[in-house]
PDB file of N, CA, C and O in Angstrom, chain B, residues numbered from 101:
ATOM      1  N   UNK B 101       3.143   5.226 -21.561  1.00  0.00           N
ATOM      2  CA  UNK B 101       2.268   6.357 -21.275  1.00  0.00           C
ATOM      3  C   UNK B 101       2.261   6.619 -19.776  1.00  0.00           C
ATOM      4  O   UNK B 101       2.097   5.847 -18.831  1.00  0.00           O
ATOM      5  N   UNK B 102       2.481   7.902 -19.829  1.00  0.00           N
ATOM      6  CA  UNK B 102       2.491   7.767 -17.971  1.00  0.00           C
ATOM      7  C   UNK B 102       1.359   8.622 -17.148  1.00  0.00           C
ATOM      8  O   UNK B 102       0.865   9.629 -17.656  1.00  0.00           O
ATOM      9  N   UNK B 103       1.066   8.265 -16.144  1.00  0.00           N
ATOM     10  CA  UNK B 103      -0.098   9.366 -15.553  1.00  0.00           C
ATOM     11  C   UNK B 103      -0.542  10.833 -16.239  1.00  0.00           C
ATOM     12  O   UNK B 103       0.225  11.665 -16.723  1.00  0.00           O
ATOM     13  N   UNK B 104      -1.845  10.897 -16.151  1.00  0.00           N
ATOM     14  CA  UNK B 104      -2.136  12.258 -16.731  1.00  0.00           C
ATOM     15  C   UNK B 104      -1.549  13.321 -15.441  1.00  0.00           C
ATOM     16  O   UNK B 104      -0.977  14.380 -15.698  1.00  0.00           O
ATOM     17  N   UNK B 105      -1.766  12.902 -14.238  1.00  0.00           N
ATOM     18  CA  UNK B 105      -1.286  13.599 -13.004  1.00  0.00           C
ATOM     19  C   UNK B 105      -0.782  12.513 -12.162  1.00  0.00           C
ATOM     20  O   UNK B 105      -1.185  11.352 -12.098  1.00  0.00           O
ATOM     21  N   UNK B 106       0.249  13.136 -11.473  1.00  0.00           N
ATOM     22  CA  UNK B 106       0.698  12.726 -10.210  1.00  0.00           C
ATOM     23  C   UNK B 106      -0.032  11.406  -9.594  1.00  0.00           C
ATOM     24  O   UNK B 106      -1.092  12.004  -9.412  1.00  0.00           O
ATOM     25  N   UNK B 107      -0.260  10.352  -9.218  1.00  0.00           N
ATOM     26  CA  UNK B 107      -0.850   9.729  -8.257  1.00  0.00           C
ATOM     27  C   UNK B 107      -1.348   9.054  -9.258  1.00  0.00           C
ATOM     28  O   UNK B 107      -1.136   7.863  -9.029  1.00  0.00           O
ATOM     29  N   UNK B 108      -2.066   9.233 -10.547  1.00  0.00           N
ATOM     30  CA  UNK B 108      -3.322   8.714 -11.377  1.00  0.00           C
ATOM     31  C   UNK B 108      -3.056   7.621 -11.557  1.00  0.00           C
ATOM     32  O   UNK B 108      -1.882   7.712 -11.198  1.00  0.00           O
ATOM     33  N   UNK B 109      -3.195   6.345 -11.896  1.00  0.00           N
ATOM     34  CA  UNK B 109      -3.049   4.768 -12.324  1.00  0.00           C
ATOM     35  C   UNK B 109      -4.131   4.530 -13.263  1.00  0.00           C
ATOM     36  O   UNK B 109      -5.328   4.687 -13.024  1.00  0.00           O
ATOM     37  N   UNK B 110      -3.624   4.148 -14.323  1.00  0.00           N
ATOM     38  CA  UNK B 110      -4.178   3.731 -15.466  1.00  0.00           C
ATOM     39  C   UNK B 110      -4.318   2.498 -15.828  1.00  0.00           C
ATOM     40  O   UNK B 110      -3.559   1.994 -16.656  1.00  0.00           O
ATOM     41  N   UNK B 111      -5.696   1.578 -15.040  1.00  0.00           N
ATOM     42  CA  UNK B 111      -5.732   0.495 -14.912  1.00  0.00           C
ATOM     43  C   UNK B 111      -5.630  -0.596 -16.034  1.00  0.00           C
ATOM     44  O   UNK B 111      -5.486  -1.815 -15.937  1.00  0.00           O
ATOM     45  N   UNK B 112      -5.755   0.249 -17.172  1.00  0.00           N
ATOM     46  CA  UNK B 112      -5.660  -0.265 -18.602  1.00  0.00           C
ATOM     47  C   UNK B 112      -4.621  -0.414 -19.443  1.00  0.00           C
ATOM     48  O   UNK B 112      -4.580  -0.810 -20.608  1.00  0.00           O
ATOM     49  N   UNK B 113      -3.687  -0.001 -18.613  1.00  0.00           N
ATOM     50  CA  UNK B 113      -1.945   0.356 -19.157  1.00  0.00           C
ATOM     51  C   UNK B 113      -1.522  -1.441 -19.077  1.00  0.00           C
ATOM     52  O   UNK B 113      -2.225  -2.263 -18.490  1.00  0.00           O
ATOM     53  N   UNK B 114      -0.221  -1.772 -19.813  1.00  0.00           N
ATOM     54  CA  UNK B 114       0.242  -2.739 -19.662  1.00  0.00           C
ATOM     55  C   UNK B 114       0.861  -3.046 -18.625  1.00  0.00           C
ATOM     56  O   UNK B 114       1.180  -1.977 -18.104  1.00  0.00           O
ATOM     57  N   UNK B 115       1.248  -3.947 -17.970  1.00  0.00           N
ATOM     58  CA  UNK B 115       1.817  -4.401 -16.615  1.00  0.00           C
ATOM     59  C   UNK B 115       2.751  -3.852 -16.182  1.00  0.00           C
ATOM     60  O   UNK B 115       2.773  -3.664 -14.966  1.00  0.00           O
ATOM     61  N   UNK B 116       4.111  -3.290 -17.183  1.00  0.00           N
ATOM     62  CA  UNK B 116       5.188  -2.688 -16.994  1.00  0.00           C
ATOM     63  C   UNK B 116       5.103  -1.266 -17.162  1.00  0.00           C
ATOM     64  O   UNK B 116       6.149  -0.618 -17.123  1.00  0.00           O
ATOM     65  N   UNK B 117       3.930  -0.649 -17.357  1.00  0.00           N
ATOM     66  CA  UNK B 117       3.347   0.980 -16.962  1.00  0.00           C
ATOM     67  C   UNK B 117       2.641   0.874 -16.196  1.00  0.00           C
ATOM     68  O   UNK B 117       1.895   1.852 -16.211  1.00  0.00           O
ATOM     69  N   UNK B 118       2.386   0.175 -15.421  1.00  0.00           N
ATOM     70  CA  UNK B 118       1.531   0.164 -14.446  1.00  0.00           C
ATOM     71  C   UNK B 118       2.504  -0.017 -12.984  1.00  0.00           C
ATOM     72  O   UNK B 118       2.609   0.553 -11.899  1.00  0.00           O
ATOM     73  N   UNK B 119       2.975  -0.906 -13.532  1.00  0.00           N
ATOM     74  CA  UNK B 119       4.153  -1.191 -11.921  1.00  0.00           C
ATOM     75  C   UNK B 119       5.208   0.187 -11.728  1.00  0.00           C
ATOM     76  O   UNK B 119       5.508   0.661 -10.632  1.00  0.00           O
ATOM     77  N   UNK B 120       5.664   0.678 -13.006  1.00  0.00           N
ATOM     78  CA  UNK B 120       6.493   1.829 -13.305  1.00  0.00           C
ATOM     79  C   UNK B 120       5.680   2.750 -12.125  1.00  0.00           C
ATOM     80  O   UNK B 120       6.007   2.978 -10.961  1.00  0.00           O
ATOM     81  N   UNK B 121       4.397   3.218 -12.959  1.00  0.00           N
ATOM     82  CA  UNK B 121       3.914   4.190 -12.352  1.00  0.00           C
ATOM     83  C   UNK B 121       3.560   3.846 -10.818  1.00  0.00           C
ATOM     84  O   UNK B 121       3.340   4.734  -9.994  1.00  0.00           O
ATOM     85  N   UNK B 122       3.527   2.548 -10.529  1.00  0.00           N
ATOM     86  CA  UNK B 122       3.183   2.551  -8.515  1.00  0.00           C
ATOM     87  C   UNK B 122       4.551   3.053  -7.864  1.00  0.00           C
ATOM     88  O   UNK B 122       4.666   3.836  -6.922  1.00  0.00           O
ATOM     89  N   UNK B 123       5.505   2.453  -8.550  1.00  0.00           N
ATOM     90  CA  UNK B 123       6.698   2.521  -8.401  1.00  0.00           C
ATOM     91  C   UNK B 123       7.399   3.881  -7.978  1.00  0.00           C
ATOM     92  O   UNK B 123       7.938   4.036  -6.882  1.00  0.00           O
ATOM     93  N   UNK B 124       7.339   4.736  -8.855  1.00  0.00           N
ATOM     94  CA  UNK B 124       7.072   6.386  -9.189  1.00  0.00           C
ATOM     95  C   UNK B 124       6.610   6.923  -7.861  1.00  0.00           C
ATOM     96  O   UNK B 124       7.170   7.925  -7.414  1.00  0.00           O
ATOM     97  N   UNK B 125       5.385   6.192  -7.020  1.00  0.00           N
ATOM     98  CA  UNK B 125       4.696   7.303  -6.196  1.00  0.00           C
ATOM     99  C   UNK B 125       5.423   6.798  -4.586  1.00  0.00           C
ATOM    100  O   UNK B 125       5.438   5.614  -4.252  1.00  0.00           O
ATOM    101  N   UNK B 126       5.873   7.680  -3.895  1.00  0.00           N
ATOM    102  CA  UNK B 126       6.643   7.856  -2.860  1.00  0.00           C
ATOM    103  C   UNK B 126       5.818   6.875  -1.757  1.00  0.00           C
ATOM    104  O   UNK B 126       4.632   7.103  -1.523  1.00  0.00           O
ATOM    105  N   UNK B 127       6.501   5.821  -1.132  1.00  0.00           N
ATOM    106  CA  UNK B 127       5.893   5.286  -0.328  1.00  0.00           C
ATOM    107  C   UNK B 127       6.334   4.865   1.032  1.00  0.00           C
ATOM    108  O   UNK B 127       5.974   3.876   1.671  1.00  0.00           O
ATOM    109  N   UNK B 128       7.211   5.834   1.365  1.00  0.00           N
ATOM    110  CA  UNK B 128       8.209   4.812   2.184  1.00  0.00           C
ATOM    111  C   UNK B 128       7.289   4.464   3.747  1.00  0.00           C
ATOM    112  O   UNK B 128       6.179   4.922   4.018  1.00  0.00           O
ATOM    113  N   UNK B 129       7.782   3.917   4.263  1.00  0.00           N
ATOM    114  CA  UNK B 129       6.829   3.604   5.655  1.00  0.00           C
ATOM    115  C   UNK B 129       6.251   4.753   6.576  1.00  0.00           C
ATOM    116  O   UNK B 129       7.039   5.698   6.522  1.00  0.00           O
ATOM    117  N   UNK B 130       5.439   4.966   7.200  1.00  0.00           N
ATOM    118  CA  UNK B 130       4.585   5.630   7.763  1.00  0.00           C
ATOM    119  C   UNK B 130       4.280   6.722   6.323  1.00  0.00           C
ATOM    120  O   UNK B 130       3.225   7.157   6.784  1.00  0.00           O
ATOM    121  N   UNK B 131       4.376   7.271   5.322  1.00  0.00           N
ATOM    122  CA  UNK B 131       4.040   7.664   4.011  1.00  0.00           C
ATOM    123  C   UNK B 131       3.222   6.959   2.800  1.00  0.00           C
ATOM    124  O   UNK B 131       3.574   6.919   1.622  1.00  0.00           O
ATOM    125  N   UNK B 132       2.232   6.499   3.282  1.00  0.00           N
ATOM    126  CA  UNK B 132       1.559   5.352   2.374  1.00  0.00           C
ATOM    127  C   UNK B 132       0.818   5.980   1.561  1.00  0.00           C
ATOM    128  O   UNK B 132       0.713   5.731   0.360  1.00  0.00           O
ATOM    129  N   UNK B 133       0.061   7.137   2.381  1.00  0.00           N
ATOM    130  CA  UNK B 133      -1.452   7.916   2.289  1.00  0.00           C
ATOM    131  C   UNK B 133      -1.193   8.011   0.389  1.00  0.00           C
ATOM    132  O   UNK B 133      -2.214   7.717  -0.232  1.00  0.00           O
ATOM    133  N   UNK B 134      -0.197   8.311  -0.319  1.00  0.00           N
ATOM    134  CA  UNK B 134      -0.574   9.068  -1.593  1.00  0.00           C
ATOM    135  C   UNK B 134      -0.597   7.711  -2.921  1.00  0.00           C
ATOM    136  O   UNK B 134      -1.035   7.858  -4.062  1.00  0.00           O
ATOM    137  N   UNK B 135       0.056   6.341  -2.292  1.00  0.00           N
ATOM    138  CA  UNK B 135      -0.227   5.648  -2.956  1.00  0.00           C
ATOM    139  C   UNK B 135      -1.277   5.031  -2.647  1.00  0.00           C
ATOM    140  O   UNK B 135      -1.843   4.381  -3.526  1.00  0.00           O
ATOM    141  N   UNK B 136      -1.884   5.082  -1.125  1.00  0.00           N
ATOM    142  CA  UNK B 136      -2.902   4.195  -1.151  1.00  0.00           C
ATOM    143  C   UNK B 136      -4.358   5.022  -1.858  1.00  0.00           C
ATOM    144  O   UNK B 136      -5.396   4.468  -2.218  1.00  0.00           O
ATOM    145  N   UNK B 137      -4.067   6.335  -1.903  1.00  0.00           N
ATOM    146  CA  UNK B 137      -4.920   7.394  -2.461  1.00  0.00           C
ATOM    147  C   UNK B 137      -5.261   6.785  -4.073  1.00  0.00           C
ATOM    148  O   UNK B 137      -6.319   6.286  -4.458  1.00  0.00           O
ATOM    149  N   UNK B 138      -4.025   7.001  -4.833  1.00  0.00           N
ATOM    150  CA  UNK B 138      -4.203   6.327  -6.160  1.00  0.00           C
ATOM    151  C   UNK B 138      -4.692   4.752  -6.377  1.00  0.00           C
ATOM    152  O   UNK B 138      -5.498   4.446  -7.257  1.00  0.00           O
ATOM    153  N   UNK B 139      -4.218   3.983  -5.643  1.00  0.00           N
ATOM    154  CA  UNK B 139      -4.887   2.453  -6.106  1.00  0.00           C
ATOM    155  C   UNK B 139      -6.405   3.065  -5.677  1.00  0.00           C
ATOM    156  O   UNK B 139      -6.951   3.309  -6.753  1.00  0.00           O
ATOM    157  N   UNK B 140      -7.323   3.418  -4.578  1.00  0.00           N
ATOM    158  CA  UNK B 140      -8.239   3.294  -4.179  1.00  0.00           C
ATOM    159  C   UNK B 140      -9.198   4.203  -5.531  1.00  0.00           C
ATOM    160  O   UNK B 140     -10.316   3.889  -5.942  1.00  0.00           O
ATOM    161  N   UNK B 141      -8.325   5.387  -6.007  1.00  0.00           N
ATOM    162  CA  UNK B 141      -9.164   5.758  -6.486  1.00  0.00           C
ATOM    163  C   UNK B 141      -9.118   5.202  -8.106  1.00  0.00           C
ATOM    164  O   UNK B 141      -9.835   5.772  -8.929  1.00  0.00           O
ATOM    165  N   UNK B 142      -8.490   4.386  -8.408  1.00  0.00           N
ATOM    166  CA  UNK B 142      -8.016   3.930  -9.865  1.00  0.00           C
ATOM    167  C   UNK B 142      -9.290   2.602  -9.416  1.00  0.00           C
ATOM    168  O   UNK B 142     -10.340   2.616 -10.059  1.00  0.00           O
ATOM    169  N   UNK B 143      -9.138   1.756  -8.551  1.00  0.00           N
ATOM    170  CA  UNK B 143     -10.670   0.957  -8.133  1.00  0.00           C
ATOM    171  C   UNK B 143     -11.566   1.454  -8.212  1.00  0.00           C
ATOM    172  O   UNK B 143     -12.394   0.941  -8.966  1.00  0.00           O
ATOM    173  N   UNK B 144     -11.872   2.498  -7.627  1.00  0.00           N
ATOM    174  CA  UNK B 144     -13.325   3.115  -7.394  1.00  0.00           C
ATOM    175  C   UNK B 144     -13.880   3.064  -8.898  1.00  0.00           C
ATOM    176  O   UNK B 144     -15.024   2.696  -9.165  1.00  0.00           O
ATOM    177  N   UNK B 145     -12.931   3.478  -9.851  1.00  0.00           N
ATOM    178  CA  UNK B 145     -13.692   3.922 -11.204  1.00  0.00           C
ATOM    179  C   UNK B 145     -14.262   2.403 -11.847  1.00  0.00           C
ATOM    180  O   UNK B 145     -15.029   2.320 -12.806  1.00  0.00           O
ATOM    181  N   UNK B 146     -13.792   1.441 -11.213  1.00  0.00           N
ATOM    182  CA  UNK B 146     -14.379   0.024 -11.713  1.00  0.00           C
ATOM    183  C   UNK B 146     -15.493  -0.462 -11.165  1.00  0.00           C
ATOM    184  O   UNK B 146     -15.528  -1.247 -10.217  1.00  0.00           O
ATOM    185  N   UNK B 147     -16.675   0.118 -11.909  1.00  0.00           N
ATOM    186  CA  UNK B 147     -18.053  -0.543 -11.404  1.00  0.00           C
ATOM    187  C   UNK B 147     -18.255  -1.423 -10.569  1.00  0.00           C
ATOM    188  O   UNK B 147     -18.870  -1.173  -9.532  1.00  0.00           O
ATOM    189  N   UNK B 148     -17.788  -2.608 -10.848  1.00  0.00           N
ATOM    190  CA  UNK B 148     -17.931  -3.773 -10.777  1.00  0.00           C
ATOM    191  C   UNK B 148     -17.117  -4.487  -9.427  1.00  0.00           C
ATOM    192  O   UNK B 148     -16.979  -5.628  -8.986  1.00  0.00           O
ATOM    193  N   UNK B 149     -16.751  -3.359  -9.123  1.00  0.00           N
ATOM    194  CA  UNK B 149     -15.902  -3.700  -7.403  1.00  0.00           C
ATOM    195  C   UNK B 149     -16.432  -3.068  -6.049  1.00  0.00           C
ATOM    196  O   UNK B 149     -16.820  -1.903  -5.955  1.00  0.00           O
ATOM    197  N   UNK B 150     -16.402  -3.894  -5.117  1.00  0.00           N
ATOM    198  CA  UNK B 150     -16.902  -3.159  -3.676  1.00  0.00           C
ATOM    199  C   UNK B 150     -15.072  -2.881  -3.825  1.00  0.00           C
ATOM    200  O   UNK B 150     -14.181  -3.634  -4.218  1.00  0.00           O
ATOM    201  N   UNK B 151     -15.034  -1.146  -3.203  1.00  0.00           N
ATOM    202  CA  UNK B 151     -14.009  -0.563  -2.732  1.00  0.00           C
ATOM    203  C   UNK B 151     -13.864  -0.757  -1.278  1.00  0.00           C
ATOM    204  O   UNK B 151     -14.945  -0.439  -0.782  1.00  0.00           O
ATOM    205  N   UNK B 152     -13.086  -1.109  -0.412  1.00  0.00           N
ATOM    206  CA  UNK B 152     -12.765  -0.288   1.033  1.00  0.00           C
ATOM    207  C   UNK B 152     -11.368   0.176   1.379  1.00  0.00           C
ATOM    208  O   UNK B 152     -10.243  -0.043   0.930  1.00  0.00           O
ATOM    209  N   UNK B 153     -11.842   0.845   2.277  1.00  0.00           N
ATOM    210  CA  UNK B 153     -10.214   1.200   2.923  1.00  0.00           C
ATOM    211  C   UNK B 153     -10.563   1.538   4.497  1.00  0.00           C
ATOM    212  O   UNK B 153     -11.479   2.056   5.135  1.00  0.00           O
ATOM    213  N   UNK B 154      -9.232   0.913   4.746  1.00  0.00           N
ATOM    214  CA  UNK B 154      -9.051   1.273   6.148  1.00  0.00           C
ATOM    215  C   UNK B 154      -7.598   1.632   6.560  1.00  0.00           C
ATOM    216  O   UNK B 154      -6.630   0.873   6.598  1.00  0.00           O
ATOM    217  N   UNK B 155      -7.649   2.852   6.837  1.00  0.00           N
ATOM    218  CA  UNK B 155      -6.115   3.668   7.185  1.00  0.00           C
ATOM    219  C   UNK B 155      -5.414   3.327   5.643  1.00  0.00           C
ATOM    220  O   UNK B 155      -6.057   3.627   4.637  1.00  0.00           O
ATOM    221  N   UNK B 156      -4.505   2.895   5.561  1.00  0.00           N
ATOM    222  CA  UNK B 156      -3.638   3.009   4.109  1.00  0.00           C
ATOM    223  C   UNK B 156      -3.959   1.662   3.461  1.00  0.00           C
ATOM    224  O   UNK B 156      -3.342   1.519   2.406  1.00  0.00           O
ATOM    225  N   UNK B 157      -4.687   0.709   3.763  1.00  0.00           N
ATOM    226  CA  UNK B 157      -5.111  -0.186   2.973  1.00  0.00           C
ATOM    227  C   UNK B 157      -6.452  -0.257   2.315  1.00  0.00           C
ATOM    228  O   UNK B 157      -7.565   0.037   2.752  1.00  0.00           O
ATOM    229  N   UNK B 158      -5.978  -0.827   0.886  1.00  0.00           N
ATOM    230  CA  UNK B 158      -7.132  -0.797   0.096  1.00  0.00           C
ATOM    231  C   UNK B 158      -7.453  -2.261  -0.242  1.00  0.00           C
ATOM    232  O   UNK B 158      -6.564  -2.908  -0.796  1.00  0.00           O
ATOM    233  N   UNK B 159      -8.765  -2.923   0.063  1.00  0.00           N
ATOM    234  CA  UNK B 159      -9.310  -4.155  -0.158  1.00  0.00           C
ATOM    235  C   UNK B 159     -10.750  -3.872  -1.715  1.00  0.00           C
ATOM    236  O   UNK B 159     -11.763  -3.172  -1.711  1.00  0.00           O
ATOM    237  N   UNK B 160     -10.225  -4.682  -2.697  1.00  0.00           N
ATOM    238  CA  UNK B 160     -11.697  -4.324  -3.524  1.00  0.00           C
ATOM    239  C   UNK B 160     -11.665  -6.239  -3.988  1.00  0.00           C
ATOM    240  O   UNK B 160     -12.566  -6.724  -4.673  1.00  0.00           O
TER     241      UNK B 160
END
C-alpha cells in the first residue's frame, strides 16, 4: 500500500512499505526538508510521543 500523498508515512504499514516509502522521498544532502517533513509529521499523529525538530532533524 503506498502513501495516500506524496511525503505521507504510514506508521502502521509493514517494515518493507515503510522503508519503500522513506526510500521513495528525495533526500539527497542539503534536500532533507521533505523527508524530514513526513517522519515529523507521521510522529506527531502518535499521542504518546514528545515530537521535536531542529532544522532537518526529527527526535520523538
Amino acid at each position: 500500500m503506498s502513501p495516500s500523498t506524496p511525503g505521507e508515512l504510514d506508521l502502521s504499514a509493514d517494515v518493507v512499505t515503510l522503508t519503500a516509502a522513506l526510500v521513495d522521498i528525495e533526500s539527497v544532502s542539503k534536500n532533507e526538508a521533505t523527508i524530514a517533513d513526513a517522519v515529523e509529521s507521521a510522529l506527531q499523529r502518535l499521542v504518546h510521543l514528545c515530537v521535536e525538530r531542529d532544522g532537518h532533524t526529527v527526535v520523538a
